[in-house]
N, C-alpha and C positions, 0 to 999 in steps of 0.2 A: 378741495377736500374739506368736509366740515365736519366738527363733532369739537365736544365739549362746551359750546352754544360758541365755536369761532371757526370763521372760514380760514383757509391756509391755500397761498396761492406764492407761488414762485414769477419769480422775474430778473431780466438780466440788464444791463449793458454792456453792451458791446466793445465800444470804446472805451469806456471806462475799466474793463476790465473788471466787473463785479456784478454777482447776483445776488438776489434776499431772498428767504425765507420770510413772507409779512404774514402780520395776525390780522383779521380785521373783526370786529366784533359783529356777531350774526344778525342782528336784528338790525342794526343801525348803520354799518360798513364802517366805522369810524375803526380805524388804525391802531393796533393797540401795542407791537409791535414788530419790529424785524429785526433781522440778524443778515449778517454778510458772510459772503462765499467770495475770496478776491481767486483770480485766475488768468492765464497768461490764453488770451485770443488764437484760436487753432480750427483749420479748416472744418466749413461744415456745408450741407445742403441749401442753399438761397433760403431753402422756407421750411427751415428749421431755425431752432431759437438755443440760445446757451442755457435754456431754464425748461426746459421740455418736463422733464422727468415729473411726474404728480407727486406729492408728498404722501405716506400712509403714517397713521394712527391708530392710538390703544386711549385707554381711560388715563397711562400716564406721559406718554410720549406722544413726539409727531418728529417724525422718522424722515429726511429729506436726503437725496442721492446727489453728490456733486462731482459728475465725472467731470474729466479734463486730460488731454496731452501729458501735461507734465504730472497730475497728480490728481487720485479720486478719493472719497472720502464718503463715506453714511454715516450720518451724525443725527442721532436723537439729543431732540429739545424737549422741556418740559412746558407743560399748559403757559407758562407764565413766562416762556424765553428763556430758560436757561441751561444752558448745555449740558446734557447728562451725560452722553459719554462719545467719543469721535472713536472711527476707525477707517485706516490707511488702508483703502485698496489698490493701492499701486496707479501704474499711469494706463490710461487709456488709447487704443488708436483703433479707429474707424473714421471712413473717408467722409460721409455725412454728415457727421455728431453725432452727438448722444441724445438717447430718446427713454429707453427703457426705464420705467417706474418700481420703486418696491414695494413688497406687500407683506400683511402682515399674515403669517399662519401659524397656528398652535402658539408655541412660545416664542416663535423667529420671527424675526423678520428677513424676509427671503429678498436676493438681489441675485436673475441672472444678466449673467455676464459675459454674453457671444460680442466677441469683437474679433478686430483682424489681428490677431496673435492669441499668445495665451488665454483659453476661459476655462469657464466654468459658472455652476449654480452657487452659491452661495446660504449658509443659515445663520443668521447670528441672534445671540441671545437678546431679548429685547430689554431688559433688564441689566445686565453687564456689559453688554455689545460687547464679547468673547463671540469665534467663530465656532459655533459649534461641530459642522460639518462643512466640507466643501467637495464639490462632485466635478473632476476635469470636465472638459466639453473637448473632442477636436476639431475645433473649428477656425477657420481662417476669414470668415465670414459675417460683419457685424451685421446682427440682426438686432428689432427690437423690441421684442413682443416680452409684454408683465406678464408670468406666470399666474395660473390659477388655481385653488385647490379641487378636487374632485373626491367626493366623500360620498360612493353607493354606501346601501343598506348592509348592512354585516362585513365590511372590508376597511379595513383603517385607511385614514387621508392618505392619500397620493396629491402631491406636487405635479400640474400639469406645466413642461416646457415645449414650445414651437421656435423652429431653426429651418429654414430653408433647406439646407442639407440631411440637418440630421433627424427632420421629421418630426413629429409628436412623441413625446414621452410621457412617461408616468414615473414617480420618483417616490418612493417610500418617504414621507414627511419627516418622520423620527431620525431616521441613519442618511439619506440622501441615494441611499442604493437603488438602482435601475430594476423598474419591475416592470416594464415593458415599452416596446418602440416600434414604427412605423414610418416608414420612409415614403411617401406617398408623395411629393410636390415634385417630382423629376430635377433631373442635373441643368437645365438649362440656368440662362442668370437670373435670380431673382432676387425677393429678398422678403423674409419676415416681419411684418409692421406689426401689425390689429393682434392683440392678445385672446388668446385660445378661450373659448365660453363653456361652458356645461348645462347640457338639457335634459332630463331626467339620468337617462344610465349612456348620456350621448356624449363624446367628447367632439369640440368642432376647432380645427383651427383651418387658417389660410394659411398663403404663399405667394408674392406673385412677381411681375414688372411690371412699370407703368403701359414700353410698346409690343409687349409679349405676354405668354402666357398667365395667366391667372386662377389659383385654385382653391374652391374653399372644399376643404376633407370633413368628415364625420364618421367618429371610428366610435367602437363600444366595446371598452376594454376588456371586458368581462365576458365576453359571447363565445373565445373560440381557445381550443389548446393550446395556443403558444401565447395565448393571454390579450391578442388584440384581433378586430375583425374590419375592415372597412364596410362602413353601410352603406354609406352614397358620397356623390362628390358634384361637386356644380363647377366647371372650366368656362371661362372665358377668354378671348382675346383680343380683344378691344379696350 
């Protein structure tokens, strides 16, 4: 991630049991600083990393996500390193790791949060890191797709999330409230990765498994009475 003329990239050890948040300066890569995340080593995918998650940013923060087994946390730093403000999200479990990135929208910074137990969407204020709303998920299924915003012409922002299960949604930005869903990927086993995109009034997400089924949806939320329509869909299985 870059902005503020400095790139922001994430990294772990393993062993060690620690990852950073490093600054590197844009033009020259020279180091400018980091900050540590210590954590207790907990099952994950071969080829997945304890530092997955992308960092997001504003003009005053840069927003890094540290999930973990025993304990998860979204902490905003300032341009210059210094911790503005931390918040506990509890412990995390999914069999892979952790992958999911946060984003920033309106005045949030948004974190969702399908794992194998308790979730949900998450807003918090980018400024006080207070939770503004939070939106259940039933889900028993870690997925890990970054949400994205979706802003047609005359309709206030909608929050886009993608879950295997629970399909694409649309999510009122302001309150978290559900303004419409689709269940399109089938009950087989899959799972969530690649974050949902936006192409004029087109919403697209996937689905898949690596030795099974695979789908990518394109729904347009706005086209039909109960508020969502599928337009087309591309399957593979290979």
């Amino acid at each position: 991630m870059v902005g503020q003329g400095q790139v922001y990239v994430t990294a772990a050890d393993e062993q060690a049991g620690r990852r950073w948040l490093i600054a590197a300066e844009a033009t020259t890569g020279r180091e400018l600083w980091r900050r540590e995340n210590a954590f207790t080593s907990y099952p994950k995918h071969k080829v997945n990393s304890f530092a997955t998650s992308t960092p997001a940013l504003d003009a005053e923060h840069v927003y890094c996500l540290w999930q973990a087994k025993d304990r998860s946390s979204l902490v905003a730093y300032t341009h210059a390193g210094e911790t503005a403000w931390e918040l506990d999200l509890g412990a995390y479990k999914g069999g892979h790791g952790t992958a999911v990135s946060p984003i920033t929208a309106g005045p949030f910074v948004v974190v969702c949060d399908d794992q194998e137990a308790e979730s949900s969407v998450i807003a918090v204020d980018r400024k006080s890191g207070e939770i503004r709303w939070r939106t259940p998920r039933e889900s028993d299924r870690a997925c890990y797709s970054t949400p994205c915003v979706f802003a047609p012409a005359g309709v206030e922002p909608q929050l886009i999330v993608v879950h295997s299960y629970l399909g694409i949604s649309g999510l009122d930005l302001a309150s978290g409230r559900g303004l419409w869903s689709i269940t399109p990927f089938g009950t087989h086993q899959q799972r969530a990765c690649a974050s949902p995109i936006v192409y004029g009034d087109l919403v697209i997400g996937t689905s898949g498994f690596a030795t099974s089924e695979k789908n990518t949806v394109a729904v347009k939320p706005a086209a039909a009475a109960d508020g969502v329509e599928e337009v087309y869909r591309v399957t593979r299985t290979a």
